[in-house]
C-alpha positions as CSV (number, residue, x, y, z in Angstrom):
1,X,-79.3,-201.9,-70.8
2,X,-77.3,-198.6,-71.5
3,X,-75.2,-198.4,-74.7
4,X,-72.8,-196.2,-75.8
5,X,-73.1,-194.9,-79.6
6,X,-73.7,-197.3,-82.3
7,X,-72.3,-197.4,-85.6
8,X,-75.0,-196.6,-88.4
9,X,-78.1,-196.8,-86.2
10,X,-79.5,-195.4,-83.9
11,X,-80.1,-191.7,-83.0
12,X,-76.5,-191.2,-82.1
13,X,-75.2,-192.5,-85.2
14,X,-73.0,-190.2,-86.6
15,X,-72.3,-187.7,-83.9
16,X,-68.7,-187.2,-83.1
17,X,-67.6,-187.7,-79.2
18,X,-63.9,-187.4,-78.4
19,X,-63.2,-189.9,-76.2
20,X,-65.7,-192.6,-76.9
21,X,-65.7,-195.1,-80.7
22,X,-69.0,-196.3,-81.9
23,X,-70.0,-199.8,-81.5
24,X,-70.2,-202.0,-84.1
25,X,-73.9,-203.8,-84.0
26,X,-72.2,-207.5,-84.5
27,X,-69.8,-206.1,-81.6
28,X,-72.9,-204.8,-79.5
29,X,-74.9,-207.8,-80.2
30,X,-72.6,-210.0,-79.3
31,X,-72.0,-208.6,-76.3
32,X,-75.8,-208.8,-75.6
33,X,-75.9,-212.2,-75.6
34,X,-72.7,-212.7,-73.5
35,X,-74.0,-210.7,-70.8
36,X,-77.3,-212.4,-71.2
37,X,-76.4,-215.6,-71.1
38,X,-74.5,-215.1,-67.8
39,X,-77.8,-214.0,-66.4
40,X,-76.6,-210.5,-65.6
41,X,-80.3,-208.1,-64.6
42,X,-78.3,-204.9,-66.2
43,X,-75.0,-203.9,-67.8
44,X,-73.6,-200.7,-69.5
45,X,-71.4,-201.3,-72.4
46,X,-69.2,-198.0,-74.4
47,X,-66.5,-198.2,-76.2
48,X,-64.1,-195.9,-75.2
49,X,-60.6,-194.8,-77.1
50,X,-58.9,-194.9,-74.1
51,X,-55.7,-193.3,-75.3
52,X,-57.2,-190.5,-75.9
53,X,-59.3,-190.5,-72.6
54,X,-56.2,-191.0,-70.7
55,X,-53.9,-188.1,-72.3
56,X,-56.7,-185.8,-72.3
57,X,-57.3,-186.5,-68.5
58,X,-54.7,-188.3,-66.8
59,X,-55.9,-187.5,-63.8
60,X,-58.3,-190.8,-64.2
61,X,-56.0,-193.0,-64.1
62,X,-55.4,-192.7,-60.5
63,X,-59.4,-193.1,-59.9
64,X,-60.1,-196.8,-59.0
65,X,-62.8,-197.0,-61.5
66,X,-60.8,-195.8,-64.4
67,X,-57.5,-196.9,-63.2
68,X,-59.0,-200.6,-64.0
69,X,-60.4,-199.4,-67.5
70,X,-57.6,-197.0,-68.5
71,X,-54.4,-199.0,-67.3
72,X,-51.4,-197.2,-67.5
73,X,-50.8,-193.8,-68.9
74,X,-50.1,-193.6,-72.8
75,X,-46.8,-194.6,-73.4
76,X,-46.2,-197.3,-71.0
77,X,-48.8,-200.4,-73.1
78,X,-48.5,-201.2,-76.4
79,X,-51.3,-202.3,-78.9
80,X,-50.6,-205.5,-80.5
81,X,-48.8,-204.9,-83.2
82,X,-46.1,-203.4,-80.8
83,X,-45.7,-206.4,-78.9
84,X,-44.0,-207.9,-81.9
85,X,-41.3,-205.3,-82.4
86,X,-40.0,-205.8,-79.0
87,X,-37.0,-208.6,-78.1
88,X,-39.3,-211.8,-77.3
89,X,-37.8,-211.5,-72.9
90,X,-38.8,-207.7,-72.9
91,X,-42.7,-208.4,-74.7
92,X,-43.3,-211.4,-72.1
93,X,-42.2,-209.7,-69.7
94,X,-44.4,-206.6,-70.3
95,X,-47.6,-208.7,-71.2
96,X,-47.4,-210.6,-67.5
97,X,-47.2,-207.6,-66.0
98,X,-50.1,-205.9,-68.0
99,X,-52.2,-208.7,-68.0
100,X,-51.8,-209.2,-64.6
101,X,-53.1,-205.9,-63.7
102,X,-55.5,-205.8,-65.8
103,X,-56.9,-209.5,-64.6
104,X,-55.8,-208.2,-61.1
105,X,-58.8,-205.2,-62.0
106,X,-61.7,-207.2,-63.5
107,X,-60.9,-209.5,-60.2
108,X,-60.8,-206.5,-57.5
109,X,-57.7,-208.2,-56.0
110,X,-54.9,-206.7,-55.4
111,X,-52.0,-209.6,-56.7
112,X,-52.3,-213.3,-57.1
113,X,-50.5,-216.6,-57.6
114,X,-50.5,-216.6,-61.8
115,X,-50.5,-220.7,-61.1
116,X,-54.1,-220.7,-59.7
117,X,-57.0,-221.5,-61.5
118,X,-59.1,-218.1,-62.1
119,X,-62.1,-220.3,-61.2
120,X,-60.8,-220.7,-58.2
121,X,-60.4,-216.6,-57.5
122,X,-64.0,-216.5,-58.1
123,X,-64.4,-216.0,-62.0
124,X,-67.6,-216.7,-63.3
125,X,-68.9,-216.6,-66.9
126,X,-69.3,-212.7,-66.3
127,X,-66.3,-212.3,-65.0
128,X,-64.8,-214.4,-67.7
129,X,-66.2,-212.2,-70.3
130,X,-65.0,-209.3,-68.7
131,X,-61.5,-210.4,-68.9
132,X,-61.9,-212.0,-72.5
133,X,-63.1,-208.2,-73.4
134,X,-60.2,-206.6,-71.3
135,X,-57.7,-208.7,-72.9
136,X,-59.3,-208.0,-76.1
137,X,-58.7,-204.6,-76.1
138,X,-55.2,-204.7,-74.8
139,X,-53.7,-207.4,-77.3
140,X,-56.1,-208.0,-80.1
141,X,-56.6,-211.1,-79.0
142,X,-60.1,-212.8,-78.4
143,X,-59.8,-215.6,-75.8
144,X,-61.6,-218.8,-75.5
145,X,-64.5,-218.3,-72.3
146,X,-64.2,-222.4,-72.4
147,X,-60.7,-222.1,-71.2
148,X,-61.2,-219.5,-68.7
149,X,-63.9,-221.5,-66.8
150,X,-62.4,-224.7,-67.0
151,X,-59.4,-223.7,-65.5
152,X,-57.0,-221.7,-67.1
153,X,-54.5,-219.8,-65.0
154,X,-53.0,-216.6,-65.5
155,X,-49.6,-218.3,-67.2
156,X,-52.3,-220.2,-69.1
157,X,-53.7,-216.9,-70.4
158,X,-49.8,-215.6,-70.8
159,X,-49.0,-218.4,-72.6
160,X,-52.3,-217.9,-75.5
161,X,-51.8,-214.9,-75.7
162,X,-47.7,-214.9,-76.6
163,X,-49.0,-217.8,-79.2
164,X,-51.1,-215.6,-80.7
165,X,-48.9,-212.8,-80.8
166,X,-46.0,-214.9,-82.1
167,X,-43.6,-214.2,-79.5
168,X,-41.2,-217.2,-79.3
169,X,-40.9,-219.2,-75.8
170,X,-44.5,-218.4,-75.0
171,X,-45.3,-222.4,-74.9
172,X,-48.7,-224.1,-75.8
173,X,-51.9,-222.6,-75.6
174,X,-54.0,-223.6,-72.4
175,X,-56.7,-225.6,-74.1
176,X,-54.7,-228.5,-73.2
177,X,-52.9,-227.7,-70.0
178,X,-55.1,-226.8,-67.4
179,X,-58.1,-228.8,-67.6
180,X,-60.5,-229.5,-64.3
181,X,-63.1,-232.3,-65.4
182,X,-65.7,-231.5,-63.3
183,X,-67.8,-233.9,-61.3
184,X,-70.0,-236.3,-63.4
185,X,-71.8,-237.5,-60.6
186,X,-73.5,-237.4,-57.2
187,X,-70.7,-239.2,-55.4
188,X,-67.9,-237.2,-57.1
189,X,-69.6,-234.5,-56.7
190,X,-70.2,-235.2,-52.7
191,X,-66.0,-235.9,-52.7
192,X,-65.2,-232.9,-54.8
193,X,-66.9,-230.2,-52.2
194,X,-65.4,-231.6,-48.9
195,X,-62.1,-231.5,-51.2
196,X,-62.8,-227.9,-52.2
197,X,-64.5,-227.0,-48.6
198,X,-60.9,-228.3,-47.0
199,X,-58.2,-227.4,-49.5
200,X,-59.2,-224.3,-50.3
201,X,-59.3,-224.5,-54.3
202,X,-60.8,-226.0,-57.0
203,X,-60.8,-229.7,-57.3
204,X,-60.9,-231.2,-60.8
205,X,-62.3,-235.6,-60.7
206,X,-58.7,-236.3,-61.6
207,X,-56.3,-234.1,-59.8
208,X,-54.2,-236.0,-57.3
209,X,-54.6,-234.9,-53.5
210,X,-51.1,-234.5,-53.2
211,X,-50.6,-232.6,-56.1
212,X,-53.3,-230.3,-55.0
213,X,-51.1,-229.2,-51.7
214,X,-53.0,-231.6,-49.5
215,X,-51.4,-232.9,-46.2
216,X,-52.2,-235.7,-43.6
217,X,-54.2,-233.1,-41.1
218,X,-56.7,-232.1,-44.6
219,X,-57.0,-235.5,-45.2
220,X,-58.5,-236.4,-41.5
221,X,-61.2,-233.8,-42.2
222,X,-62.0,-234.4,-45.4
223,X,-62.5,-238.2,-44.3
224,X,-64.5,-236.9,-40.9
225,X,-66.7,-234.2,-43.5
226,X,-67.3,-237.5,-46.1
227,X,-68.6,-240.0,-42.7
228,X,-70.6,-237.4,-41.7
229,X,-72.4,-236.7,-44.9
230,X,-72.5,-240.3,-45.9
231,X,-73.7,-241.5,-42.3
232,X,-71.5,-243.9,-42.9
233,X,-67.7,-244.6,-40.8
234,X,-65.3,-244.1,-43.2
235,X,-61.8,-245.1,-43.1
236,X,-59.3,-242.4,-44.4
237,X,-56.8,-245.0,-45.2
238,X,-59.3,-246.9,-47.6
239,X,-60.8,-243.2,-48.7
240,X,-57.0,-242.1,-49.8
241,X,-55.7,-245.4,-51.4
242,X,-56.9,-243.5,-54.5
243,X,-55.4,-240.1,-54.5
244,X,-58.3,-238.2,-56.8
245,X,-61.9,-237.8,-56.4
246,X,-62.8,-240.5,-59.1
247,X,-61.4,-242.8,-57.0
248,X,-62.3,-241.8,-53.5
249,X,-65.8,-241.5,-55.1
250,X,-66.2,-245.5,-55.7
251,X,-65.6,-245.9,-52.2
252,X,-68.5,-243.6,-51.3
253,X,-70.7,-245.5,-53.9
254,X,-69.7,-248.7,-52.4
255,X,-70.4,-247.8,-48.8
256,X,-73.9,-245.7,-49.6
257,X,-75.6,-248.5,-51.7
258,X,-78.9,-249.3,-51.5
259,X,-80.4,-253.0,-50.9
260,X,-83.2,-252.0,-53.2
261,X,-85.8,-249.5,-54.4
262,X,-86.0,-247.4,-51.4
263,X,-83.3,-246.0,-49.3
264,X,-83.8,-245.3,-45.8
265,X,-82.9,-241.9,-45.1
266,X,-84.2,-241.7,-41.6
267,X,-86.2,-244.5,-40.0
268,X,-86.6,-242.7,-36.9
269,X,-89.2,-240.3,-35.6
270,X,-93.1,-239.8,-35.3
271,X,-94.2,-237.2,-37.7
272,X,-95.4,-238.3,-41.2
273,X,-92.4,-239.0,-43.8
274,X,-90.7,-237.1,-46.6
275,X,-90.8,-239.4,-49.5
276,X,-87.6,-237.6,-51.9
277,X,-87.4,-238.9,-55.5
278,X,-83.9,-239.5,-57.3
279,X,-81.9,-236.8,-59.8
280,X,-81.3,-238.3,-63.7
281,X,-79.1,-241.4,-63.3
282,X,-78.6,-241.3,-59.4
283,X,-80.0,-242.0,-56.6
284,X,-81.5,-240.7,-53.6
285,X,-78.2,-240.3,-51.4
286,X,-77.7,-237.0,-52.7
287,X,-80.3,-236.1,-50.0
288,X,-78.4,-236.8,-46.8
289,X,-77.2,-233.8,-46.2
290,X,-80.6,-232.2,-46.4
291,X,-82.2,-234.7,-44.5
292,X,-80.0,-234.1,-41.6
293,X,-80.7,-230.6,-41.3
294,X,-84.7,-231.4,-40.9
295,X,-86.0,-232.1,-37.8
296,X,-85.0,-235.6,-36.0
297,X,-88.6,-235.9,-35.8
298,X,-89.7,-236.3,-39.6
299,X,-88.7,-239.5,-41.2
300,X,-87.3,-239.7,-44.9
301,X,-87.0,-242.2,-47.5
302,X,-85.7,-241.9,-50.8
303,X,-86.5,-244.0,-54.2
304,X,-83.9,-244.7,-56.5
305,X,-83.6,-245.5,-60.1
306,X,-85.3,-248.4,-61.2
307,X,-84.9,-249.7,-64.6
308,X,-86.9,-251.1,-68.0
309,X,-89.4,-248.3,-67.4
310,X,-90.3,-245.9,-70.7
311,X,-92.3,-243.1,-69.4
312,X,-92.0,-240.9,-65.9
313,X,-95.8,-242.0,-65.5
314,X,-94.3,-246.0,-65.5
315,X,-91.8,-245.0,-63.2
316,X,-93.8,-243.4,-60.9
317,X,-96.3,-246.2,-60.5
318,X,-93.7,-248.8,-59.5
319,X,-91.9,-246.4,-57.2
320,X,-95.7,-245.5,-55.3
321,X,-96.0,-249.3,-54.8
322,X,-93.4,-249.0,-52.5
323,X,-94.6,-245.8,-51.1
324,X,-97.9,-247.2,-50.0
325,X,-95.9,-250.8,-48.4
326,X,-94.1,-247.7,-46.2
327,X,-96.9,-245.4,-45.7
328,X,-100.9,-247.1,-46.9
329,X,-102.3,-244.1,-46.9
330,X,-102.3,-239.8,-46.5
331,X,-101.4,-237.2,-46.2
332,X,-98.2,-237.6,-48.2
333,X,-95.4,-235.1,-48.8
334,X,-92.9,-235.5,-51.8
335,X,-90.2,-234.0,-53.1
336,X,-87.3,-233.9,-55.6
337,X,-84.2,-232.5,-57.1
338,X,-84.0,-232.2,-61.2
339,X,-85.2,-234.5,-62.9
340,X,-86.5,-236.1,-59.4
341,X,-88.5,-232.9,-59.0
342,X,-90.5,-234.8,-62.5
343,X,-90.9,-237.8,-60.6
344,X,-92.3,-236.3,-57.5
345,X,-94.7,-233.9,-59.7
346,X,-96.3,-237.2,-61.1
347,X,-96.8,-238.7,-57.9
348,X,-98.6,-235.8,-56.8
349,X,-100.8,-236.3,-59.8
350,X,-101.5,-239.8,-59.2
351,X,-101.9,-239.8,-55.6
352,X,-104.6,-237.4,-56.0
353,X,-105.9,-238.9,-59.1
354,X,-106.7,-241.6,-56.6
355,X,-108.2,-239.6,-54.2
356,X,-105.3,-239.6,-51.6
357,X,-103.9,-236.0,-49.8
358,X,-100.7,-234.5,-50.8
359,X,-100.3,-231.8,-48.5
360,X,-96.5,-230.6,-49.9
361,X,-94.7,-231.3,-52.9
362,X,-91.3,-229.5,-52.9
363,X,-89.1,-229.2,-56.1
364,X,-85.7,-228.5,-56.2
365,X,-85.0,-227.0,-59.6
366,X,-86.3,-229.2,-62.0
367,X,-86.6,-227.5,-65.3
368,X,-89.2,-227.8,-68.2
369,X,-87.5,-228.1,-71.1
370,X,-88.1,-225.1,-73.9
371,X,-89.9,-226.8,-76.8
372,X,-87.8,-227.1,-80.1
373,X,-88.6,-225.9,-83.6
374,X,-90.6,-228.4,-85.8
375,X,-88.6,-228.7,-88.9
376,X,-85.6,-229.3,-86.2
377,X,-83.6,-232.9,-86.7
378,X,-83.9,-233.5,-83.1
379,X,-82.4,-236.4,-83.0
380,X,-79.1,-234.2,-84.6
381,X,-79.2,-231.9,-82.3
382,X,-79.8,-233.9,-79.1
383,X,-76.2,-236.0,-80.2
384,X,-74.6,-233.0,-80.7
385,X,-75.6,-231.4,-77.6
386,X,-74.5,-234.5,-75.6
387,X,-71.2,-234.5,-77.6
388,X,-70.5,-231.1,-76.5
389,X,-71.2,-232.1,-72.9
390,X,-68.7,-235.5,-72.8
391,X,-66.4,-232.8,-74.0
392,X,-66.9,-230.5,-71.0
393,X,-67.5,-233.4,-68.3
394,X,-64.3,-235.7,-69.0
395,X,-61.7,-232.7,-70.4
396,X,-61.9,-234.6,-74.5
397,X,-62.9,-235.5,-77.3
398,X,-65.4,-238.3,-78.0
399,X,-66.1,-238.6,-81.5
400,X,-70.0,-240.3,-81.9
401,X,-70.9,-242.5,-84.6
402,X,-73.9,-240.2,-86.0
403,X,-75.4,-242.5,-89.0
404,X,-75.3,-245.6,-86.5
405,X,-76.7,-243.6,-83.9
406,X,-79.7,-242.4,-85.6
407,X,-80.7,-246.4,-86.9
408,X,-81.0,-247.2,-83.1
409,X,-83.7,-247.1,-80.6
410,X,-82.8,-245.6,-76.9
411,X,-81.2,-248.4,-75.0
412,X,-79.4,-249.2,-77.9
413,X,-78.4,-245.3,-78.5
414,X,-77.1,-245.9,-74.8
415,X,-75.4,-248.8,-75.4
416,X,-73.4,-247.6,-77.9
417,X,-72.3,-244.1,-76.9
418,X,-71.0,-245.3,-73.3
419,X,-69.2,-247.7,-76.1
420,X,-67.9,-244.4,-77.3
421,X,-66.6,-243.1,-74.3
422,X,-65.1,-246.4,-73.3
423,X,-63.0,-246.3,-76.4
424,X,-62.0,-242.4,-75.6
425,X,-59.7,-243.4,-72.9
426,X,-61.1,-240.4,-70.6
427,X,-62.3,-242.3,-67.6
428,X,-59.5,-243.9,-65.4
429,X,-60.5,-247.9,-65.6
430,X,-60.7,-247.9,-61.8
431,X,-64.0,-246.0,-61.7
432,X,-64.9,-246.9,-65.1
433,X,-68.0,-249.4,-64.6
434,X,-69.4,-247.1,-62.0
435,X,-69.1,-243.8,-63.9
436,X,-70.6,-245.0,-67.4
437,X,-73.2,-246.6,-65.6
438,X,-74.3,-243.4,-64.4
439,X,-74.2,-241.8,-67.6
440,X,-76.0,-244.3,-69.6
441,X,-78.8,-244.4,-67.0
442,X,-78.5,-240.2,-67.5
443,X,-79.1,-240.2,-70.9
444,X,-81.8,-242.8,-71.1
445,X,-83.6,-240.1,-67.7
446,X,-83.6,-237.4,-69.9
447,X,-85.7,-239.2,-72.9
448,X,-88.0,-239.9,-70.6
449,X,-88.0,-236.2,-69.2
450,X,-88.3,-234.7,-72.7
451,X,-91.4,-237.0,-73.4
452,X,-92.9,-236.3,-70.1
453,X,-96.0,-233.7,-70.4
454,X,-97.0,-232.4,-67.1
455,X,-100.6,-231.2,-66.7
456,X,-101.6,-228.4,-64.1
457,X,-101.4,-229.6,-60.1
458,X,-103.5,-227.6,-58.1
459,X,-101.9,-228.5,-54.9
460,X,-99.5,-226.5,-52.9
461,X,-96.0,-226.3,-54.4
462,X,-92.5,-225.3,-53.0
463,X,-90.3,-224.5,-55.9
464,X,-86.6,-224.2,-55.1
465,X,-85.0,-222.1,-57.4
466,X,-81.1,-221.8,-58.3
467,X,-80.0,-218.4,-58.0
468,X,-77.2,-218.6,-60.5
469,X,-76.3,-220.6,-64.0
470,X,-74.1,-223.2,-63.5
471,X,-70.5,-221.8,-64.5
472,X,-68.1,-223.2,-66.9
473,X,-70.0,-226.2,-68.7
474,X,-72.1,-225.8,-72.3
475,X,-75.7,-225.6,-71.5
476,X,-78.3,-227.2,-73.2
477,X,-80.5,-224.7,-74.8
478,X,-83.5,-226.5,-74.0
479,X,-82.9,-225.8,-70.4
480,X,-81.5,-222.4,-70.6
481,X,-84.3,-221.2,-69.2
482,X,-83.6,-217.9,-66.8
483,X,-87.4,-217.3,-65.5
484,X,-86.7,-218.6,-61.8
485,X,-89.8,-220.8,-61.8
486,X,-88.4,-222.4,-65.0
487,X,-91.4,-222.7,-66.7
488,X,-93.8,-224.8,-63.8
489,X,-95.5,-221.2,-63.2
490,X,-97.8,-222.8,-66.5
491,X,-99.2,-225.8,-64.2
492,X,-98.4,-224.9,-60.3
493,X,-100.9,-222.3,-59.8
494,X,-99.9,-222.3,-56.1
495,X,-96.2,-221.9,-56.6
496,X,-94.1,-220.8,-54.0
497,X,-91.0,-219.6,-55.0
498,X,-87.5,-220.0,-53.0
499,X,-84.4,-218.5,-54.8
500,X,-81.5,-220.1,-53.3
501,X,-77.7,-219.4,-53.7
502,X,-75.4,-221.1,-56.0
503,X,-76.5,-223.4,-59.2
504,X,-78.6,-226.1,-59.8
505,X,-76.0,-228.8,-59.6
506,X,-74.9,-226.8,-55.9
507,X,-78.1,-226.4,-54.5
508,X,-77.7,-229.9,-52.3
509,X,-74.6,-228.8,-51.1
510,X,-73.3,-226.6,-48.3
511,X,-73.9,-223.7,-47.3
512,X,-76.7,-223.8,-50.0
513,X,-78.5,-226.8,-48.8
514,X,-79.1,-225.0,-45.5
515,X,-81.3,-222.6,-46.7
516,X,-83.5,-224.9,-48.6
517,X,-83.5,-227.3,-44.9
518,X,-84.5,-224.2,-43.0
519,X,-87.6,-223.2,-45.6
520,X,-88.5,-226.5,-45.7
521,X,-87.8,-227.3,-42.2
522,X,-90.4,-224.6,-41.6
523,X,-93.4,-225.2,-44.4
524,X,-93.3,-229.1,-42.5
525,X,-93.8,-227.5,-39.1
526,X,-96.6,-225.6,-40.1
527,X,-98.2,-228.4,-41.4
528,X,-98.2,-229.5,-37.8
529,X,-100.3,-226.2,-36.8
530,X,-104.3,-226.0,-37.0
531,X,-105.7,-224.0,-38.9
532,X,-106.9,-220.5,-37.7
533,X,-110.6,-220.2,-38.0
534,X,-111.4,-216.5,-40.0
């Protein structure tokens, strides 16, 4: 970390320097824990008065580094105040062009469509604060990160920005206009990236194909990308009778559905299986793209979500009955993705416990939770937690009946909050039964993950790590862990840690996927290899 001068403490406090203004510490500390939370390993932070830096050397302006910082020279920008002293045409005017270049900066691009999402340029929660900082300094005006990540274009930003300047025509602010709901689950998610892969952009659950630029040649791909990571023939007439990815996404659903507990991934081959455990409210078909990378040699099967179970140690029992009906007896290897990687941890355990070999157990990002302070309502906090993540994943408001809640055990707590989200009129009735299924089989998952104490596995233990936070949504704090073992460090001893590219909800997708097939891929072949006498 490397700070400019502070205002009132610090050893610098006090000393005079042209061209630079002391940060406040509210200012400096809240810039910490911006540039903390978007996992950034360093940053540099001064406040400089840039008119004065620019008249006194105007010669900056024309380097690329300071030409971003220092926009034009004095006289051609206006603070905020002067923004209202101009006609309301000639301010617009000069804030698009301003903000343009200065997004155009933070972005390293030299122009852009001002209709495109930023997201889809590339912004991150970084890069979002650096333009929320930029735009800060040039107008006075602090934006919203939440709009920034879920969407917002540069007229978006325009638009805020003449609002809060009080320049008339500027329109609404973008809260409202420019919303992407993201994928809420496995299937949308699996539509969503061949939609993105193809198209080009970002794909919000609810954005029409059509509207999105789409034509009849994308829509043969994305149909040939969805059969081929489904292993399943899919029409592209049936795929596009609904135009979004909600809709698309219940045909996937329907055609990837399991007969029962286990799903058969691969029945073919002679080496021993991979037994993969299901993510919190899904099921193991998330895992076809990975199993097609592995070897055709190594059978896989997957076990999905079984209910009126109350602890991951139940779970695990009933889905290790089927285990042993597919493979009596050792050496087993397991894995799983979130709270799967749970689920495939206690195996382990109990396989051993009864004397059995695991000889891998592979996790894909599961994360220990953080524990909570013990005078916290937990209860509070949980709801409010989960309010603020409806909000993110469907693009509303769901208000939650907090007194009612709290008189209720789980299932019922369930019950009555996908009751909640019925009644918000966020989730198109087509896709309805499908989608608040999944969620209410989420949130029961994630009780059972916060009860869940895991006790130290001595076995060998491939731990695949996300590389980067997951952009745009709120972030439970019990999970915000940024140690890239998140936490299993405690009770793997023989950890072996992969960082992979992209974010924990990315890391089954292309081109991340591959390098977790490829590890993987290897640590099973080697298992095949005799050991080397010392």
């Amino acid at each position: 970390m490397n700070w400019g001068t502070w205002a009132g403490v610090g050893a610098a406090a006090g000393i005079e320097v042209p061209w630079v203004r002391p940060l406040q510490p509210t200012e400096g500390l809240g810039l910490l824990a911006d540039v903390v939370s978007a996992g950034a390993s360093g940053f540099g932070a001064v406040r400089l008065n840039t008119r004065r830096l620019a008249a006194q050397f105007p010669e900056l302006t024309a380097v690329p580094f300071f030409a971003g910082v220092l926009g034009r020279p004095p006289g051609e920008s206006a603070g905020p105040g002067a923004w209202r002293d101009r006609a309301p045409a000639e301010a617009r005017e000069l804030i698009t062009r301003q903000l343009a270049e200065r997004v155009a900066s933070v972005l390293e691009l030299p122009s852009f469509a001002d209709d495109v999402p930023l997201i889809g340029l590339g912004v991150d929660s970084l890069l979002a604060v650096r333009i929320r900082n930029a735009v800060d300094h040039d107008f006075g005006v602090h934006l919203p990160l939440a709009a920034i990540l879920r969407g917002a274009s540069l007229a978006d930003l325009r638009k805020h920005l003449c609002t809060e300047l009080g320049i008339a025509g500027g329109g609404a602010r973008p809260a409202a206009a420019a919303v992407v709901v993201p994928p809420r689950d496995a299937a949308e998610r699996l539509v969503a990236t061949a939609w993105q892969e193809v198209l080009g952009v970002p794909v919000g659950v609810t954005q029409r194909f059509s509207a999105l630029g789409g034509d009849d040649r994308q829509a043969a791909r994305i149909t040939e990308l969805l059969s081929a990571r489904t292993g399943t023939v899919l029409a592209k007439d049936r795929l596009f009778a609904g135009p979004t990815v909600e809709l698309m996404a219940a045909v996937v659903r329907e055609c990837d559905r399991a007969a029962g507990p286990v799903r058969v991934l691969r029945d073919s081959g002679t080496r021993p299986p991979v037994f993969f455990f299901h993510p919190g409210g899904g099921d193991t078909g998330v895992f076809r793209q990975l199993v097609d990378l592995l070897d055709p040699d190594v059978p896989a099967y997957g076990f999905d979500r079984v209910a009126d179970t109350s602890t991951v140690e139940e779970r695990v029992e009933r889905h290790l009955a089927e285990l042993r009906r597919v493979q009596p007896g050792g050496p087993y290897r397991l894995a799983g993705w979130s709270f799967g990687g749970f689920l495939a941890f206690e195996a382990a355990h109990q396989l051993t416990a009864a004397g059995e070999d695991v000889e891998l157990l592979a996790l894909v990002d599961p994360i220990l939770p953080l524990p909570v302070a013990a005078d916290a309502d937990v209860q509070r906090l949980r709801l409010t937690r989960y309010q603020e993540f409806l909000q993110t994943a469907y693009g509303g408001e769901v208000e939650l009946p907090y007194a009612e809640l709290a008189e209720l055990d789980e299932p019922a707590q369930a019950d009555l909050l996908v009751a909640a989200l019925r009644r918000s009129g966020l989730i198109d009735p087509g896709v309805s039964t499908a989608i608040l299924a999944h969620q209410r089989a989420s949130y029961l998952d994630a009780r059972l993950l916060e009860r869940y104490e895991p006790a130290v596995y001595a076995g060998r233990t491939l731990f695949y790590s996300a590389a980067s936070p997951v952009p745009g949504g709120l972030r439970d704090p019990r999970f915000d862990r940024t140690d890239p073992a998140r936490g299993w460090d405690a009770v793997c001893p023989d950890l072996d840690l992969v960082v992979v590219p992209g974010h924990h909800l990315s890391l089954l997708d292309a081109p991340n996927v591959e390098v977790i097939a490829r590890h993987l891929d290897g640590a099973l072949a080697a298992l095949r290899k005799p050991a080397v006498a010392p």
